[in-house]
C-alpha positions in Angstrom: 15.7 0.3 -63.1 17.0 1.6 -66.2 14.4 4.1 -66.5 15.9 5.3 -63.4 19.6 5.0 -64.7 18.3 6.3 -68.0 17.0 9.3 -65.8 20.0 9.8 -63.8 22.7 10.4 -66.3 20.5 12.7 -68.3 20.9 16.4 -67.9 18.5 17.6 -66.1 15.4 19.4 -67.8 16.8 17.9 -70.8 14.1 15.9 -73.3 15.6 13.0 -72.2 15.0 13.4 -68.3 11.3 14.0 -68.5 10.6 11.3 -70.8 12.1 9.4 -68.5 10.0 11.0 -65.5 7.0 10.3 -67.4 7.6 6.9 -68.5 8.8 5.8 -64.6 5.5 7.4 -63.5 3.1 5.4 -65.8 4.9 2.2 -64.9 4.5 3.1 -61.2 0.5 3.5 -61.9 0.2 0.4 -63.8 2.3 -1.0 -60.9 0.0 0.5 -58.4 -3.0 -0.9 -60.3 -2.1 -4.5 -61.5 -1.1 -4.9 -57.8 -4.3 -3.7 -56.4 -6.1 -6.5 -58.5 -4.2 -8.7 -57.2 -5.5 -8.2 -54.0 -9.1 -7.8 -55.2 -9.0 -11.0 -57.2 -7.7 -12.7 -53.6 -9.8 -11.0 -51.4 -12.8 -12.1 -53.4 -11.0 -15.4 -53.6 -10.8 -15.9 -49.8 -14.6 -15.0 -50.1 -16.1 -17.7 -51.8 -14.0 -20.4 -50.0 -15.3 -19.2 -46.4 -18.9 -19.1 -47.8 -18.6 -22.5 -49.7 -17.2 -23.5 -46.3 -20.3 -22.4 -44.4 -23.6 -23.9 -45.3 -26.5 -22.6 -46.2 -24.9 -19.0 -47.4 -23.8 -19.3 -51.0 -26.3 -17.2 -52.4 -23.9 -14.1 -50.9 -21.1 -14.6 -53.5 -21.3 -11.9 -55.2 -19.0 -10.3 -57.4 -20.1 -6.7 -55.6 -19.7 -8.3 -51.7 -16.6 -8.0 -50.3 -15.2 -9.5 -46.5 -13.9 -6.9 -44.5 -13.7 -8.3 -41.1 -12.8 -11.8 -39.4 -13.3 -11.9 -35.7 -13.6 -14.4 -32.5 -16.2 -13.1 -30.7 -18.0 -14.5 -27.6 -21.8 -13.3 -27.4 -24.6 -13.7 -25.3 -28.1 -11.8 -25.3 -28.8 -10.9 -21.7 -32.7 -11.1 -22.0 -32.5 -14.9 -23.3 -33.3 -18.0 -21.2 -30.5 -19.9 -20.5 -32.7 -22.8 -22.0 -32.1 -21.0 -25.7 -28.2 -21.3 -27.3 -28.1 -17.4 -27.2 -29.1 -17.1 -23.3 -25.5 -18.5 -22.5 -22.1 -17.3 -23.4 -20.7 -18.7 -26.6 -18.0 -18.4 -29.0 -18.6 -17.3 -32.4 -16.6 -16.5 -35.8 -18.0 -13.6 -37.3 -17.4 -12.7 -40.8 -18.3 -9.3 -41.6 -18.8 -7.8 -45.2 -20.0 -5.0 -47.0 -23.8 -6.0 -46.1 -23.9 -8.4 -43.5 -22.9 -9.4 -40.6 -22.8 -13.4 -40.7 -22.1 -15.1 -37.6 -21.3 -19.1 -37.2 -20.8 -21.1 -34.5 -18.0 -23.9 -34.2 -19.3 -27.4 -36.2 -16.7 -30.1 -35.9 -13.4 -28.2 -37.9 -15.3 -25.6 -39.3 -18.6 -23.4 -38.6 -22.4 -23.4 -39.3 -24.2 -20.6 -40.0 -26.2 -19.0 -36.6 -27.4 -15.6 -37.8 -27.0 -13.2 -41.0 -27.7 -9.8 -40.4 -28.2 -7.0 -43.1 -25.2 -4.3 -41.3 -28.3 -1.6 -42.2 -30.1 -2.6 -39.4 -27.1 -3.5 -36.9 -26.0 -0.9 -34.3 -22.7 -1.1 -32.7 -21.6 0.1 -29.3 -18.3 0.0 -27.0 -18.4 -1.5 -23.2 -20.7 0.6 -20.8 -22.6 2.3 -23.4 -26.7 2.0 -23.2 -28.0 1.5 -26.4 -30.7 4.0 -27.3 -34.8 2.6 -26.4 -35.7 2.5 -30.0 -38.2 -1.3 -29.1 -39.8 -2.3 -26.8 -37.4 -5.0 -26.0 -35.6 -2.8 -24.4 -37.9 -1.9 -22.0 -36.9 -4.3 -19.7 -33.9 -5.1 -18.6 -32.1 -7.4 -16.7 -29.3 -5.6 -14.4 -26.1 -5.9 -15.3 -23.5 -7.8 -13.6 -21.1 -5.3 -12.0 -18.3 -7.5 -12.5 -18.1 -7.2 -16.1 -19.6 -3.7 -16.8 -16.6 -2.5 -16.8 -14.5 -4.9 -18.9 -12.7 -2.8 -21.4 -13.0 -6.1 -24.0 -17.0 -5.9 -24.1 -19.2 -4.5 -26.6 -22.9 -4.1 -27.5 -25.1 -5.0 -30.9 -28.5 -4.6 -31.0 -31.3 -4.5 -34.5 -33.1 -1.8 -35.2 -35.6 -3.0 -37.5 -39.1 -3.1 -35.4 -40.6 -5.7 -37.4 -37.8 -7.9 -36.5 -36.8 -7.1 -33.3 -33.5 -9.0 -32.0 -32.9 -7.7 -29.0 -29.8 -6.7 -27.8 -26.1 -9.1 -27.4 -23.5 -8.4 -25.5 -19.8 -9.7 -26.9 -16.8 -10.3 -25.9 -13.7 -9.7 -28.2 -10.4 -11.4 -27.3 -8.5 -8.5 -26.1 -9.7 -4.5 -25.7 -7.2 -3.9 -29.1 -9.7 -6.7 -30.8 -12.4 -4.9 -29.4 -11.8 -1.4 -30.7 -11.1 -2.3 -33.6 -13.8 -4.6 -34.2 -16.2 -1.4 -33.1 -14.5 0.7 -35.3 -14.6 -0.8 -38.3 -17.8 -2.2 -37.8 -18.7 1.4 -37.1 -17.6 2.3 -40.4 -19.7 -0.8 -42.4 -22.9 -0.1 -40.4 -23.0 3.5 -41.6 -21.7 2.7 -45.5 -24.4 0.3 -45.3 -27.3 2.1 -43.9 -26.3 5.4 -46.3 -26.6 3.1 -49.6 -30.2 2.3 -48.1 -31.2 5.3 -47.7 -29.8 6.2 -51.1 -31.8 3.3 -52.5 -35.1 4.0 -51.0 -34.8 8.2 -52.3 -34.2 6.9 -55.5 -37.0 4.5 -55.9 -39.0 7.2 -54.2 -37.9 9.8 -56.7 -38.9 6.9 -59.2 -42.3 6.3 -57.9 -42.8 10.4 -57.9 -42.0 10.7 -61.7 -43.8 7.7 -62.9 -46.8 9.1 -60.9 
């Protein structure tokens, strides 16, 4: 503030006036940045106290992972028995971050781990979309029920890795909003992801080639 005053009653393109400019600017990037580690600091924060929450999946805190994404979904894998938890409809918290896709199921207050999935691997799809036949588990399918193929809140995941084939899940955000931007962002991590993959495997490639 009296930068600003300091700024106002000096004539303009005076010495005095663009000091001023200069010194209110550097504050405002300092600003910018000190607050912008503040939310680091918490977002890594939150972090570690939903994984120490969940067991089993400490080994993720890491000072490079970050949580992106919180969701209620409900999921079901339409080629499961109904004998196996993921042949019926369910509700699950997912917790999605920069690499994986972690998804718990309720446990008394809280959640226990069901499934972590590398987001490399994942593929992502809105309501009514086929995913492509990249396995053989796709081969056959059960038909869908027409009374929910055309739910605007459903959406697809399937894996992509062959040696670990998971099939495909449908889900169920809570609302089409939820669902869209579940997809979207998701979208987003699955394709950050699998390009720092591929970056990784050139580069050890381009390793292997020059040691050879």
């Amino acid at each position: 503030l009296l930068l600003e005053r300091m700024k106002k009653s000096s004539q303009p393109e005076s010495q005095m006036r663009t000091t001023c400019e200069s010194a209110f600017a550097a504050l405002q990037e300092l600003n910018s940045e000190v607050n912008e580690r503040v939310r680091q600091m918490e977002a890594r924060l939150h972090m570690t106290a939903v994984l120490l929450l969940v067991e089993g999946v400490d080994h993720l805190i890491e000072a490079g992972r970050l949580l992106h994404l919180e969701a209620l979904v409900d999921m079901k894998s339409p080629t499961a028995s109904t004998l196996n938890a993921w042949g019926r409809r369910a509700t699950y918290k997912w917790y999605v971050f920069s690499d994986y896709l972690l998804v718990c199921r309720p446990k008394g207050e809280g959640f226990a781990k069901k499934a972590l999935w590398p987001l490399a691997a994942l593929r992502v799809a809105a309501a009514n979309t086929t995913p492509p036949e990249t396995h053989a588990s796709f081969a056959k399918k059960p038909e869908r029920d027409k009374s929910e193929r055309d739910k605007a809140e459903v959406f697809r995941v399937w894996h992509e890795e062959k040696e670990k084939p998971l099939g495909e899940f449908k889900c169920w955000a809570q609302s089409e909003t939820d669902m869209l931007a579940v997809v979207q962002r998701l979208q987003v991590l699955i394709d950050a992801a699998v390009e720092q993959r591929d970056d990784m495997i050139q580069r050890g490639m381009n390793r292997l080639t020059l040691e050879g």
